[in-house]
DSSP file (Angstrom, degrees, kcal/mol; ACC not computed):
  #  RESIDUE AA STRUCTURE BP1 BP2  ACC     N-H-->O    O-->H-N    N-H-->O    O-->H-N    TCO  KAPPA ALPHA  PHI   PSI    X-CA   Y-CA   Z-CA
    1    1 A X              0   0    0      0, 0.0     2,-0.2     0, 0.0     0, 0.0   0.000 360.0 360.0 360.0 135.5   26.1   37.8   21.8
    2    2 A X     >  -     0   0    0      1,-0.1     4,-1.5     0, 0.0     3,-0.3  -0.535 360.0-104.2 -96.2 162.9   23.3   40.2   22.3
    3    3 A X  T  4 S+     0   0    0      1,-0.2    -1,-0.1     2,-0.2     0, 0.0   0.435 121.5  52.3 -71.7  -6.9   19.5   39.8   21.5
    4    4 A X  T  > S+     0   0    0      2,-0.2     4,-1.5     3,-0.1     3,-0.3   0.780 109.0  49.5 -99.8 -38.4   19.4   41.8   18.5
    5    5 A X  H  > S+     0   0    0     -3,-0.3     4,-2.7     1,-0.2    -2,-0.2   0.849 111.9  54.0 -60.0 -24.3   22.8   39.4   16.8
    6    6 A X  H  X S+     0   0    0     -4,-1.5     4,-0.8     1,-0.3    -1,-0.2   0.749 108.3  51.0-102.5   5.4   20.6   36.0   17.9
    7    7 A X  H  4 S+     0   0    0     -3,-0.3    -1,-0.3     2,-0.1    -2,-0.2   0.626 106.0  49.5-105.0   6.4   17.5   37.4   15.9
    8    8 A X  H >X S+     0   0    0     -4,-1.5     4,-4.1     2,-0.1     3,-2.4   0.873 105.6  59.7 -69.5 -46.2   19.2   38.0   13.1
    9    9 A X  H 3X S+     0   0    0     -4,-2.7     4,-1.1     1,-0.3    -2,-0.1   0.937 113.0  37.3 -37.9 -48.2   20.4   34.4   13.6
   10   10 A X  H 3< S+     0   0    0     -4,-0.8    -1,-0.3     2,-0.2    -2,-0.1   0.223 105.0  64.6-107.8  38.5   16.8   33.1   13.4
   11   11 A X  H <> S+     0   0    0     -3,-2.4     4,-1.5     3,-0.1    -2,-0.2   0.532 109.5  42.7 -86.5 -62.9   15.8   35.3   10.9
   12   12 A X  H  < S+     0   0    0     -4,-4.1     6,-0.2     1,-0.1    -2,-0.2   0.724 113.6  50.4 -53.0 -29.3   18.5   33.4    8.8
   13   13 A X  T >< S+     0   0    0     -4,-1.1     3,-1.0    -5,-0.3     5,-0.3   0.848 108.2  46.1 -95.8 -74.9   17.6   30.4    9.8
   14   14 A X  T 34 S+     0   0    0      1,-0.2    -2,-0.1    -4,-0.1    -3,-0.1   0.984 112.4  65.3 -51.7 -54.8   13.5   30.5    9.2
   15   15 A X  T 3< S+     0   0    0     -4,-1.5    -2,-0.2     2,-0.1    -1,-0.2   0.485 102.7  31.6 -29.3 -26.7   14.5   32.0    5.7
   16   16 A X  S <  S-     0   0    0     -3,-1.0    -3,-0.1     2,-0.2    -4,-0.0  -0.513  92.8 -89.2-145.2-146.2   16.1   29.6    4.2
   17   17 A X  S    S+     0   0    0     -2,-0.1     2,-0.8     1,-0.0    -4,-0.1   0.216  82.4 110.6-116.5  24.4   16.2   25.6    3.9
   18   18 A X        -     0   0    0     -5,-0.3    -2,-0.2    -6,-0.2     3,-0.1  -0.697  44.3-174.1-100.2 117.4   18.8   25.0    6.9
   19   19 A X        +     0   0    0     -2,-0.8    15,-1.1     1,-0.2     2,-0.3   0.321  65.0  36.3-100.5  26.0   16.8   23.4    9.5
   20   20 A X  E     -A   33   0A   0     13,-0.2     2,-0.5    -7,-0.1    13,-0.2  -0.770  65.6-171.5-176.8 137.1   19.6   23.3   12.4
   21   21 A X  E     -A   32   0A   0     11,-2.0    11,-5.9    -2,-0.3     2,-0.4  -0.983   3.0-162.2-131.4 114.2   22.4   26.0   13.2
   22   22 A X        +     0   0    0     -2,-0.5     2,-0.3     9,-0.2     9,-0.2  -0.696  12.0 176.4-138.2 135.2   25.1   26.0   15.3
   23   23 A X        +     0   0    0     -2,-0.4     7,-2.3     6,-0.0     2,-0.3  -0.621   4.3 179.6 -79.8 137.2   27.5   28.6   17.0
   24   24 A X  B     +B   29   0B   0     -2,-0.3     5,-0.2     5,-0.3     2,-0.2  -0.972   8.6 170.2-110.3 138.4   30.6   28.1   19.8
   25   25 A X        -     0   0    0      3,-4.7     0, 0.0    -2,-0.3     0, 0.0  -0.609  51.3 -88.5-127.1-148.4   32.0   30.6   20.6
   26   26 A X  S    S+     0   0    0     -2,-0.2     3,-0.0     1,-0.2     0, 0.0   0.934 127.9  15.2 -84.4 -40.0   34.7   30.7   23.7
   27   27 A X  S    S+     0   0    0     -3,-0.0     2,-0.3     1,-0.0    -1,-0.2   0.495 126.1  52.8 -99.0  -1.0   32.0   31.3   26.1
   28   28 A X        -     0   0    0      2,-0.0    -3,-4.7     0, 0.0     2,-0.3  -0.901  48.0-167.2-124.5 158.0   28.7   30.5   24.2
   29   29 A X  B     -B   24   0B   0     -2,-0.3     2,-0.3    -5,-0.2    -5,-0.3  -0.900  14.4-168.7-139.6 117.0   27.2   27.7   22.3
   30   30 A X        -     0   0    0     -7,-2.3     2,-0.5    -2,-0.3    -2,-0.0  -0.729   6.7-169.8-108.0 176.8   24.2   28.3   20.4
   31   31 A X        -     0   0    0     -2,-0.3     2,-1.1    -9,-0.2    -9,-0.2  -0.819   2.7-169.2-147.2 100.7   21.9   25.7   18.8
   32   32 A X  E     -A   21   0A   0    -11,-5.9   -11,-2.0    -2,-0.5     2,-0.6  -0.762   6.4-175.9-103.3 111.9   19.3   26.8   16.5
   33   33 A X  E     -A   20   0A   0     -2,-1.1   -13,-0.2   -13,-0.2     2,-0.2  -0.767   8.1-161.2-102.8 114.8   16.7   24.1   15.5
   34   34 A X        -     0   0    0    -15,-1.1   -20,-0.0    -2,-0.6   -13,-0.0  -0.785  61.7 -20.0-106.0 157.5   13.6   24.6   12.7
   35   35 A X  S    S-     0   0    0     -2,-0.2    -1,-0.1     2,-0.0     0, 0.0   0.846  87.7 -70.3   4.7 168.2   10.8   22.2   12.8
   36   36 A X        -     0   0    0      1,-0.1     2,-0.1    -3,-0.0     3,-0.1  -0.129  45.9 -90.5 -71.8 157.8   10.8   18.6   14.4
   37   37 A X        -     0   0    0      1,-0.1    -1,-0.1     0, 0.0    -2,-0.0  -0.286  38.9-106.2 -68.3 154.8   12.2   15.5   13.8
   38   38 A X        -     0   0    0     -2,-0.1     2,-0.3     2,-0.0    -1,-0.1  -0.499  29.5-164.1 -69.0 151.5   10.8   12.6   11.7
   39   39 A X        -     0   0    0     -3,-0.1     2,-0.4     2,-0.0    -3,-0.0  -0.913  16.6-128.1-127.0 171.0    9.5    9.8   13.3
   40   40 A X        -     0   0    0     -2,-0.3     2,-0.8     2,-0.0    -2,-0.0  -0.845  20.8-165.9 -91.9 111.5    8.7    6.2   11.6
   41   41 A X        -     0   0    0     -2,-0.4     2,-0.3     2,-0.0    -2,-0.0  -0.830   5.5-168.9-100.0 120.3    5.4    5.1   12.4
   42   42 A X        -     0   0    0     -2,-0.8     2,-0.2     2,-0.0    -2,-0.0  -0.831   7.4-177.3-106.6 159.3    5.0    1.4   11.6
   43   43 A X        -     0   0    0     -2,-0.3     2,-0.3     0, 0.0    -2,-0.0  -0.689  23.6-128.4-134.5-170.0    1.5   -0.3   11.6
   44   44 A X        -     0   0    0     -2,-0.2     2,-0.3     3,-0.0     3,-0.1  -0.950  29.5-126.8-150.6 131.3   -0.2   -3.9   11.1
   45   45 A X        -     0   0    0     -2,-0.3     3,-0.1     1,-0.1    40,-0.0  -0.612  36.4-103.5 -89.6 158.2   -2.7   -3.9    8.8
   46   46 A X        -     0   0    0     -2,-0.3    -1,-0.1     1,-0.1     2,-0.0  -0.304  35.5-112.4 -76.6 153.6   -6.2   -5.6   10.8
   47   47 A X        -     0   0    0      1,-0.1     2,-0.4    -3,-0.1    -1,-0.1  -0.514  49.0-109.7 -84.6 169.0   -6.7   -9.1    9.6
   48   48 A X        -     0   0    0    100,-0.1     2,-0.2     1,-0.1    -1,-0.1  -0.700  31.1-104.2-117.8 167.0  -10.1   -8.7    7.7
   49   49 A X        -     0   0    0     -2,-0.4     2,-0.2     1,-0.1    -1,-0.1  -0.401  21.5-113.2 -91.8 127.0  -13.4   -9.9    8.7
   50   50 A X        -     0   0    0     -2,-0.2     2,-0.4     1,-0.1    -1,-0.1  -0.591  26.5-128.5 -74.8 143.5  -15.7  -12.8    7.6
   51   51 A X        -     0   0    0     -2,-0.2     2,-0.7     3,-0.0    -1,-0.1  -0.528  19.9-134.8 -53.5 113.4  -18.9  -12.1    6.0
   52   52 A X        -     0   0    0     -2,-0.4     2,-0.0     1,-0.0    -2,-0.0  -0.830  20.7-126.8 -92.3 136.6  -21.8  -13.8    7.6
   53   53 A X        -     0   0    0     -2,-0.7     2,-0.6     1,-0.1    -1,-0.0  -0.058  28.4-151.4 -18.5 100.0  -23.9  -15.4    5.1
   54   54 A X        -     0   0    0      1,-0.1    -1,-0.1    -2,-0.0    -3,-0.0  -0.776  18.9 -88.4-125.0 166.8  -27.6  -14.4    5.5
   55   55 A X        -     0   0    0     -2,-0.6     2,-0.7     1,-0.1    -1,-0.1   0.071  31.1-130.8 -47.8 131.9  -31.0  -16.1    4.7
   56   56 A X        -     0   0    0      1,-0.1    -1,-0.1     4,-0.0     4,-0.0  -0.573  17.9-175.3 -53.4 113.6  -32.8  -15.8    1.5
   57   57 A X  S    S+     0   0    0     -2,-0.7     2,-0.2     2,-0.0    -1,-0.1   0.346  70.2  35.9-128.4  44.3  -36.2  -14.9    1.6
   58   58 A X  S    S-     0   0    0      0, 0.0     2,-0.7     0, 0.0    -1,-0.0  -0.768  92.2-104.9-146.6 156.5  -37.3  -15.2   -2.2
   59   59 A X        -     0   0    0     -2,-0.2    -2,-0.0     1,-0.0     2,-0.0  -0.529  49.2-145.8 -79.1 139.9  -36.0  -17.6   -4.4
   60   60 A X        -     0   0    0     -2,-0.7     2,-0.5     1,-0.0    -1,-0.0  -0.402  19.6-101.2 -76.6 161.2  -33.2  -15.4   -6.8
   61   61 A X        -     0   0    0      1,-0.0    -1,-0.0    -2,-0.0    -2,-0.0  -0.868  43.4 -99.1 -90.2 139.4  -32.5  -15.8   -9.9
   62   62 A X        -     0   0    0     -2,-0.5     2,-0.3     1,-0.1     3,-0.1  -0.101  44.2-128.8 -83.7 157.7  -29.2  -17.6  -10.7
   63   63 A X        -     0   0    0      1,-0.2    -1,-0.1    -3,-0.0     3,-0.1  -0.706  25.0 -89.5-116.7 142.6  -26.4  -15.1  -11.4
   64   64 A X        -     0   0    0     -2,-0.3    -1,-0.2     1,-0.1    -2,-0.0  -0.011  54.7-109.4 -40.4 124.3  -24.0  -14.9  -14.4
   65   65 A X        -     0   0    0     -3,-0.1     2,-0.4     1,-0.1    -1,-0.1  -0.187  31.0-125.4 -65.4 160.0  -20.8  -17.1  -13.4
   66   66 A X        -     0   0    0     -3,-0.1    -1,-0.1     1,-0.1    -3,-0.0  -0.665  38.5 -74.6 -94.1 154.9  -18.0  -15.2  -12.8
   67   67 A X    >   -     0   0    0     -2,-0.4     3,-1.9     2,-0.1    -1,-0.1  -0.302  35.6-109.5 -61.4 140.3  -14.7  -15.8  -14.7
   68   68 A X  T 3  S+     0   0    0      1,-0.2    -1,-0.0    -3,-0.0    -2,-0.0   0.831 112.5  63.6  -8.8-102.0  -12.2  -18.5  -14.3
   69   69 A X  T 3  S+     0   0    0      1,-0.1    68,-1.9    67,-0.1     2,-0.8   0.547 107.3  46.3   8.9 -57.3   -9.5  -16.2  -12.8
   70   70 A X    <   +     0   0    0     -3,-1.9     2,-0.3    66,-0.1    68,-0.1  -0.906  59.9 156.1-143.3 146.6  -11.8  -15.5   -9.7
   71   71 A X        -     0   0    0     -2,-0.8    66,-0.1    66,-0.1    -4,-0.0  -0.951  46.3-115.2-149.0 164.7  -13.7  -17.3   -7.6
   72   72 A X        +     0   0    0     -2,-0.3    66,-0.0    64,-0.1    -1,-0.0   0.296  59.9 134.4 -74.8 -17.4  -15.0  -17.3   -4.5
   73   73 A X        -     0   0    0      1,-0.0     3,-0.1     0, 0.0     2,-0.1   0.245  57.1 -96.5 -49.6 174.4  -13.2  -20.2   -2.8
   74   74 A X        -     0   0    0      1,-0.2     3,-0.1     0, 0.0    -3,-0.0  -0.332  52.2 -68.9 -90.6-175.0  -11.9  -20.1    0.4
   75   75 A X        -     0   0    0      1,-0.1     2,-0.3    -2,-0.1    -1,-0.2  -0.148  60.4-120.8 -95.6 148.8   -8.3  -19.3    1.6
   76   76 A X    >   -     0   0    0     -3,-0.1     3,-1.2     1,-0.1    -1,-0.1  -0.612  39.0 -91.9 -77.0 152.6   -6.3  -22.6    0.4
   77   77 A X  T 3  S+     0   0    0     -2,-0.3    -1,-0.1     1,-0.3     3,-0.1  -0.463 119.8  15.2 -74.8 150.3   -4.8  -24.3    3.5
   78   78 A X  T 3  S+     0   0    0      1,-0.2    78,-0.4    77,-0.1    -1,-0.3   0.582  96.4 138.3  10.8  53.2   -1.3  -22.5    3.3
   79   79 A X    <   -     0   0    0     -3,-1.2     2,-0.2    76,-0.2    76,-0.2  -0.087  42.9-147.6 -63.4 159.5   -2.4  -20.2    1.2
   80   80 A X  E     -C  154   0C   0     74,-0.8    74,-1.2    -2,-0.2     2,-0.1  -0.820   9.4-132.4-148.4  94.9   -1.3  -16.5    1.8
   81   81 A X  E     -C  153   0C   0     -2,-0.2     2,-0.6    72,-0.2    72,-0.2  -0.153   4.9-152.2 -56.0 141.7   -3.2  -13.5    1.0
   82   82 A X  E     -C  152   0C   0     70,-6.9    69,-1.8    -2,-0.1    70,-1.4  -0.931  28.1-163.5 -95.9 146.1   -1.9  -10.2   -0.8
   83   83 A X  E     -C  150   0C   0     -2,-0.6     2,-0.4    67,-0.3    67,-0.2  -0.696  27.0 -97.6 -95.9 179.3   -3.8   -7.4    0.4
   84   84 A X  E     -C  149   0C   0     65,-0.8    64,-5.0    -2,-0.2    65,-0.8  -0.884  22.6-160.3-112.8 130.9   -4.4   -4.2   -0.7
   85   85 A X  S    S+     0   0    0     -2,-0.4     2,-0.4    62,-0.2    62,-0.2   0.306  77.8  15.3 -81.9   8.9   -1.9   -1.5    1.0
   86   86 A X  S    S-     0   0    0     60,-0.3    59,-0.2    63,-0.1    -1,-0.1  -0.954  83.8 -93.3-168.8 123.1   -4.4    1.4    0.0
   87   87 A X  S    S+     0   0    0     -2,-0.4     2,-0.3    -3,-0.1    59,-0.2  -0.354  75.2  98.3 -36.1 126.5   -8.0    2.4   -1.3
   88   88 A X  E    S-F  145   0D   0     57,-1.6    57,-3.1    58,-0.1     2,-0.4  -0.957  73.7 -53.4 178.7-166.8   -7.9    2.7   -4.7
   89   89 A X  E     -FG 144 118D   0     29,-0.8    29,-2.2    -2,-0.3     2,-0.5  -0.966  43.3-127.4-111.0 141.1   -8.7    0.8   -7.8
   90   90 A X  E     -FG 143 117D   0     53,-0.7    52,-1.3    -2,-0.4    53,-0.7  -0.690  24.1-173.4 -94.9 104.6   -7.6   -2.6   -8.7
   91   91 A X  E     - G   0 116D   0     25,-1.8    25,-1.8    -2,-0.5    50,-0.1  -0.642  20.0-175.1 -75.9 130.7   -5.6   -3.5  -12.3
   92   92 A X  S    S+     0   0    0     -2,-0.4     9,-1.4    23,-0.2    -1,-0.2   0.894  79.0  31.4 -91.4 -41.6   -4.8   -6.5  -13.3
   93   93 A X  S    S-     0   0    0      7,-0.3     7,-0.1     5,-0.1    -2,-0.1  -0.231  81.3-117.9-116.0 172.3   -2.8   -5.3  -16.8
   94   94 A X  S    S+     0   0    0      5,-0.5     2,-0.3     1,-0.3     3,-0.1   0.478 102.3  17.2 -99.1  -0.7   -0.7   -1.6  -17.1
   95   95 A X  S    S-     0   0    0      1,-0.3    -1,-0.3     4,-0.1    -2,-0.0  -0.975  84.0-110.0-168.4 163.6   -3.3   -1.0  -19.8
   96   96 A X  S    S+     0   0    0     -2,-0.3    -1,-0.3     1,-0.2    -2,-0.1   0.966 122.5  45.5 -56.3 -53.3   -6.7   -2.1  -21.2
   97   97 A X  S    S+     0   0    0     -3,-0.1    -1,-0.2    -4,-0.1     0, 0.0   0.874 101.2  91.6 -54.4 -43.4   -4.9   -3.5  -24.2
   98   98 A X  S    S-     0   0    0      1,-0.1     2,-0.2     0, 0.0    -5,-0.1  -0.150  81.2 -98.3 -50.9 145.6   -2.1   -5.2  -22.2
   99   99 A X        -     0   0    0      1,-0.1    -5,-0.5     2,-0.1     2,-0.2  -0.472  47.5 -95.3 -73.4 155.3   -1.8   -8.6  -20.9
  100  100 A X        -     0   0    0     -2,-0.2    -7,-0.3    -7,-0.1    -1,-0.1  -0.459  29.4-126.3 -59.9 138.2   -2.5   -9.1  -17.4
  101  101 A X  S    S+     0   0    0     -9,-1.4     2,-0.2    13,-0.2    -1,-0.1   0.888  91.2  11.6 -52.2 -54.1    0.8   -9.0  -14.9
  102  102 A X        -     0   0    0     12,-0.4     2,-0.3   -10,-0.1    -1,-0.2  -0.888  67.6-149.3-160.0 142.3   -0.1  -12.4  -13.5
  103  103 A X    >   -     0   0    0     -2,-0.2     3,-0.9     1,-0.1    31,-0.2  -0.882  46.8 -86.1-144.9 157.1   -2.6  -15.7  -14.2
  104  104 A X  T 3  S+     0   0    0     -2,-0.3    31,-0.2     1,-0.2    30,-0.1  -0.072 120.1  23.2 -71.3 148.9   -4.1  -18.1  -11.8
  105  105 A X  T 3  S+     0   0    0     29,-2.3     2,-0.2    28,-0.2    -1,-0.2   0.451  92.4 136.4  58.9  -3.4   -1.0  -20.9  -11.5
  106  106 A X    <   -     0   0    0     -3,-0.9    28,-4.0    28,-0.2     2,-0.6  -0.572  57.0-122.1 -67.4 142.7    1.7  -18.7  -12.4
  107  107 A X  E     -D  133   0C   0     26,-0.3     2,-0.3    -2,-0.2    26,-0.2  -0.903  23.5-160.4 -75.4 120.8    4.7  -18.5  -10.8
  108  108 A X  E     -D  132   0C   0     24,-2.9    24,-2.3    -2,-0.6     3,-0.1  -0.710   6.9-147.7-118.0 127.8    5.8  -15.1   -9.3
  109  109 A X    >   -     0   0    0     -2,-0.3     3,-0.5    22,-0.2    19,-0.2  -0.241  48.7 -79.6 -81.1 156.3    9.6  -14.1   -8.4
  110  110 A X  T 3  S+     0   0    0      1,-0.2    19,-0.2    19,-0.2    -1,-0.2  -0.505 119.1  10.7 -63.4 141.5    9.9  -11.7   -5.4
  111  111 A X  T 3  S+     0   0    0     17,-3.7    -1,-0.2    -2,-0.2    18,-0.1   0.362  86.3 136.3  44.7   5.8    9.2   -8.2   -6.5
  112  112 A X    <   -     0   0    0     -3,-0.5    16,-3.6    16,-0.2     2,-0.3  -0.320  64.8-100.7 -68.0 158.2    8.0   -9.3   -9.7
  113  113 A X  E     + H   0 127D   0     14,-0.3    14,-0.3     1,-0.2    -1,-0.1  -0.483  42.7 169.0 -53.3 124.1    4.2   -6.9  -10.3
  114  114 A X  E     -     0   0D   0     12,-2.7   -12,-0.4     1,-0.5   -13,-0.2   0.757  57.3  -2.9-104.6 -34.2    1.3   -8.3   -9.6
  115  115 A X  E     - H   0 126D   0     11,-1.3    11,-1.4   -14,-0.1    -1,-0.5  -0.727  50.2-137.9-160.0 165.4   -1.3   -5.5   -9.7
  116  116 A X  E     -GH  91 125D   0    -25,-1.8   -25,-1.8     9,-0.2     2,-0.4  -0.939  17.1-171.3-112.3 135.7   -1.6   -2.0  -10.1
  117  117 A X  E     -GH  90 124D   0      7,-1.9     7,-1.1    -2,-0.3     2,-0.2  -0.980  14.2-147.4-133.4 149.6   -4.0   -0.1   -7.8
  118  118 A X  E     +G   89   0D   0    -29,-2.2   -29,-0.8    -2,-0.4     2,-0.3  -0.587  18.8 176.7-113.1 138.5   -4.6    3.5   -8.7
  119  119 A X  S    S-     0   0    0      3,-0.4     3,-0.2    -2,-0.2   -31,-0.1  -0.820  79.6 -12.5-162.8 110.1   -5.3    6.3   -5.6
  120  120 A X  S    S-     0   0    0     -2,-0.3    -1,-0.0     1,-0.3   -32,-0.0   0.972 135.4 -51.5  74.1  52.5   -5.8   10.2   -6.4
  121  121 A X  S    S+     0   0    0      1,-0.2     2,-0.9    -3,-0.0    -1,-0.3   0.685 107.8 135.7  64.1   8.5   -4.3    9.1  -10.2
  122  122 A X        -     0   0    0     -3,-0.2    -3,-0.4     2,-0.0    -1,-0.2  -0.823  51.1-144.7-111.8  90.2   -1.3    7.3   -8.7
  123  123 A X        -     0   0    0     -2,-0.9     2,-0.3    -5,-0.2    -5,-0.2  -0.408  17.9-169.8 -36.3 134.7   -0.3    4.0  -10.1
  124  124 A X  E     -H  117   0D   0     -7,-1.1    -7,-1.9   -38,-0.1     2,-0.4  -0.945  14.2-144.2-110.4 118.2    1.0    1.9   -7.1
  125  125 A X  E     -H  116   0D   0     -2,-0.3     2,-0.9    -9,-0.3    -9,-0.2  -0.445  10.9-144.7 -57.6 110.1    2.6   -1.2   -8.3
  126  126 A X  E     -H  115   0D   0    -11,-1.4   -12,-2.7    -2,-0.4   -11,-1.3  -0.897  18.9-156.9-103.2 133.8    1.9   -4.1   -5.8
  127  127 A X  E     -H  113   0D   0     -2,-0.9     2,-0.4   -14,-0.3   -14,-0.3  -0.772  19.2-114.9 -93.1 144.9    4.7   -6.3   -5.6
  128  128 A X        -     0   0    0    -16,-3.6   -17,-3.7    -2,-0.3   -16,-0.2  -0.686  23.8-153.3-102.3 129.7    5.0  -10.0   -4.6
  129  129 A X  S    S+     0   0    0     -2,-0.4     2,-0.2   -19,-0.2    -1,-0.2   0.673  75.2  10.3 -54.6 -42.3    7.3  -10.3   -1.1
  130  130 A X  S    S-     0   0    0    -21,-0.2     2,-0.1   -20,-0.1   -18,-0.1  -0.840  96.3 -71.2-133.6 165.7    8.3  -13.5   -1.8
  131  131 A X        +     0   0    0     -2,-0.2    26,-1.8   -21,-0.1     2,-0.3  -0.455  64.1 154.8 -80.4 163.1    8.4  -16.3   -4.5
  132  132 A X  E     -DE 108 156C   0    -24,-2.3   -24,-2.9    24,-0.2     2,-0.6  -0.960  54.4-111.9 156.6-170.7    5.3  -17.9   -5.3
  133  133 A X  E     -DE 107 155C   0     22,-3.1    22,-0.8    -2,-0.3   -26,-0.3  -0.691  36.5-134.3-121.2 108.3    2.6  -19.7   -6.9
  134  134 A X  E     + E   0 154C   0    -28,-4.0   -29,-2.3    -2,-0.6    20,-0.3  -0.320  35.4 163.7 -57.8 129.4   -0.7  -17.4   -7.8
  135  135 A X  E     +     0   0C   0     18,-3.8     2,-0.3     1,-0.5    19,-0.2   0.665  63.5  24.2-118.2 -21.9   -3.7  -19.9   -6.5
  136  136 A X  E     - E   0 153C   0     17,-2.0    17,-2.4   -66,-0.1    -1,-0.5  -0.974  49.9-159.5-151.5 122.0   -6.6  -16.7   -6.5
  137  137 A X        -     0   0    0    -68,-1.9    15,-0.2    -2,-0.3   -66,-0.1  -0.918  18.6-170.0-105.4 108.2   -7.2  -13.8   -7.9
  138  138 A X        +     0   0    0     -2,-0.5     2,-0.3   -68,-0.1    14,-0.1   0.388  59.8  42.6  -4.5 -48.5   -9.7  -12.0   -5.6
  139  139 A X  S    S-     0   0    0     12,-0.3     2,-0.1     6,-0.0     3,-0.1  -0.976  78.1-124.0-157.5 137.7  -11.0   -8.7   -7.3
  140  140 A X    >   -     0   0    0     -2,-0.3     3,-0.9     1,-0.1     2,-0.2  -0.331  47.4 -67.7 -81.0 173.0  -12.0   -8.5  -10.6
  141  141 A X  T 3  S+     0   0    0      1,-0.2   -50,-0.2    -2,-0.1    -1,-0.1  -0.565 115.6   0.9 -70.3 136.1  -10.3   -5.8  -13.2
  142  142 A X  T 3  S+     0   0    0    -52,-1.3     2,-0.5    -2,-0.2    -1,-0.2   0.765  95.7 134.6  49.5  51.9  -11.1   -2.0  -12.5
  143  143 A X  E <   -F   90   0D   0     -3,-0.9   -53,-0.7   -53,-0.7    -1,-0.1  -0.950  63.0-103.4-140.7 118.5  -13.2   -2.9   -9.4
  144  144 A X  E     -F   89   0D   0     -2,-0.5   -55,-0.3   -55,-0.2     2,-0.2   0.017  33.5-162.9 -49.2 116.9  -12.6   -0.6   -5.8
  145  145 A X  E     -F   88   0D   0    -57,-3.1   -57,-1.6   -59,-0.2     2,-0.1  -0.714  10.4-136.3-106.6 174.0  -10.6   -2.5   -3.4
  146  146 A X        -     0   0    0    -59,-0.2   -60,-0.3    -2,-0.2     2,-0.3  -0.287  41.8 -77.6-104.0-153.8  -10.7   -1.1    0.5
  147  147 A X  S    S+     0   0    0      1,-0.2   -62,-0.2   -62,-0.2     3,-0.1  -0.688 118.3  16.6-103.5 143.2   -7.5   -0.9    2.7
  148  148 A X  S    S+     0   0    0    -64,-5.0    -1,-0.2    -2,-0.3   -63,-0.1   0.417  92.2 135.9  89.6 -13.6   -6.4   -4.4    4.0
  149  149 A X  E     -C   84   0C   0    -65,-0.8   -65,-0.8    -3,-0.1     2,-0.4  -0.384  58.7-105.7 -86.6 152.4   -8.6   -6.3    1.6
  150  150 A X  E     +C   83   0C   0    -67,-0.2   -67,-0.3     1,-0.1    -1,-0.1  -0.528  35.5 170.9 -87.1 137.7   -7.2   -9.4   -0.3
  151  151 A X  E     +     0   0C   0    -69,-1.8   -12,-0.3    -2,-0.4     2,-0.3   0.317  68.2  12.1-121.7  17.2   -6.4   -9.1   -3.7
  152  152 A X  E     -C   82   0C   0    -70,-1.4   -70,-6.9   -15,-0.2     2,-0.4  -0.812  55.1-149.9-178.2 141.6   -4.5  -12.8   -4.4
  153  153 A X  E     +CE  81 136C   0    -17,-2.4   -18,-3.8    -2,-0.3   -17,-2.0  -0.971  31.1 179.6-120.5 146.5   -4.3  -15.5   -2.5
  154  154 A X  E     -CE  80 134C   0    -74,-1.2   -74,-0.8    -2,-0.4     2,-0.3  -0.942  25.5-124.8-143.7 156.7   -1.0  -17.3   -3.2
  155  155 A X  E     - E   0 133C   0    -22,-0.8   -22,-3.1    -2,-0.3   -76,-0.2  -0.923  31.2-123.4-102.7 115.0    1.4  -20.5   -2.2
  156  156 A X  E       E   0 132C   0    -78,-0.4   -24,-0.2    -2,-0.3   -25,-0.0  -0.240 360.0 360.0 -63.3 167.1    4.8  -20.2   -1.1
  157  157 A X              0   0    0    -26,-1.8   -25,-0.2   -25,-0.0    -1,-0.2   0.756 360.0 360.0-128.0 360.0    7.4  -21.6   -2.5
């Protein structure tokens, strides 16, 4: 095969949506390849960070309580946090008018919804990994979670 037949060959090749070509002949083998392979990149999201607490130095005024649903406690002893896989904003319901997915003491199937959080217009559905028992909800409705952050802390079951 001559130089002019193997750029027609990758002529074809770039041109269209076949991204690996190959010829044998009795005395050649060619092997034509467009762009690289995928690879799987797995990550761990970083466990997230305690606040420290620092001093007042006026007295405040005391601040509206926040609703049942969430509070502030700390992680329950085998307690399990959900985090949030993405930046975005956090929903409790699939609309304002809708009930909320999921309520403090519910019990939650594997892959049942918990949450929506929304990035660049994109619902993502967070789903629960396993069964279990909701003990926290974290982050209030339509309020900016980061990446990594907990948004339920929950009890296996």
């Amino acid at each position: 095969m001559d130089i002019k037949d193997l750029k027609s060959l990758i002529k074809m090749v770039t041109e269209t949506d076949i991204t690996e070509f190959e010829l044998e002949g009795a005395e050649e083998k060619i092997r034509i390849k467009r762009g690289c392979t995928p690879q799987v990149v797995q990550y761990q999201a970083p466990a997230p960070m305690m606040a420290v607490p620092q001093p007042v130095a006026a007295p405040v005024a005391a601040a509206a309580p926040a609703p049942a649903a969430v509070s502030a406690a700390p992680v329950v002893a085998g307690g399990k946090e959900v985090t949030s896989p993405i930046v975005g904003t956090f929903y409790r319901a699939p609309a304002p008018d809708a009930a909320p997915y999921v309520e403090v003491g519910q019990v939650v199937e594997k892959g049942q919804v918990l949450c929506i959080v929304e990035a660049m217009k994109l619902m993502n559905e967070i789903e629960a990994e396993f069964r279990c028992k909701i003990v926290q909800i974290c982050k209030e409705n339509a309020q900016p979670v980061e990446f990594g952050e907990p948004l339920f802390i929950v009890e296996p079951m």
